[in-house]
Structure formats: C-alpha cells, structure tokens
N, C-alpha and C positions, 0 to 999 in steps of 0.2 A: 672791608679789608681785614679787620679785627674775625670776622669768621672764616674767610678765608685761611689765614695763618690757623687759627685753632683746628681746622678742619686738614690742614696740611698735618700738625703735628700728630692731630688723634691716628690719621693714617699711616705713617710713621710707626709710632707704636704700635697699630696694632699690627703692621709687617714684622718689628723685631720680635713681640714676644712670645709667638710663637714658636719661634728658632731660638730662643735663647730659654725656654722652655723645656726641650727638646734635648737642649747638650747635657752630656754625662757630667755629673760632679767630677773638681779633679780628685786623681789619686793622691794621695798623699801617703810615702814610702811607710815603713814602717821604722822605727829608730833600731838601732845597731844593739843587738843584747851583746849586755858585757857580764866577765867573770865575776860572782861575787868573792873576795876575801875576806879570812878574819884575821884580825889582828894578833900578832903571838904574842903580845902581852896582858891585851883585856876582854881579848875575845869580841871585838864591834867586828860588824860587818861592812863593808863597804868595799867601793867598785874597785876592781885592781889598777883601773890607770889613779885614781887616787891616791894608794895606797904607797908608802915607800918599803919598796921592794931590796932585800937582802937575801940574794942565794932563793932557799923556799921558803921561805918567812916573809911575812909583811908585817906594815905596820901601820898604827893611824895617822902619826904623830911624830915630827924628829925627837919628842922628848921621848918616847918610848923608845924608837931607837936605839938610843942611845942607852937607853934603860936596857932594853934586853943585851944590846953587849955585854955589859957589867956583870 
C-alpha cells in the first residue's frame, strides 16, 4: 500500500513539473516615476507628492514653510 501511494505521488509530480516549468515568470509592472523637487529653502531633494507645495515652491518641512514665508 505504502508503495502504492509513493508511486501515486512520484507520478503526480512528475505530471506537474513540467508544466509548471514551462510558465513564464509573472510580470511585475514597473512603479510610477514621480517628479523630483527641491526644497526652496535648503535645497533637499525629494518626491513632489512629499513635498508641501506653495504656488512654485516647495518645501520639506511645514517648519520651512513657514520659514520661507517670513
């Protein structure tokens, strides 16, 4: 019985892994390029959904912000 079942499973695999061999890796998209900004008051770089935006100026940081108002 014990060879029976090992002889069931061996043939099993060896029916999937050829087909599962055989499939194309998935795609995996490529990620969303985003705009880089600098900051108008220390000059960092970072992404613009990061960044708080005034008019054309961005910024890092609300304390800059608030600094470049001034």
């Amino acid at each position: 019985m014990k060879f029976l079942l090992l002889l069931a499973l061996f043939g099993v695999l060896w029916w999937v892994w050829p087909k599962r061999a055989a499939m194309p890796p998935p795609v995996r998209p490529d990620p969303p390029v985003e705009r880089m900004v600098a900051c108008a008051h220390c000059g960092l770089l970072l992404p613009e959904s990061d960044s708080i935006g005034d008019g054309e100026r961005h910024y890092c940081s609300e304390a800059h912000h608030r600094e470049g108002e001034a």
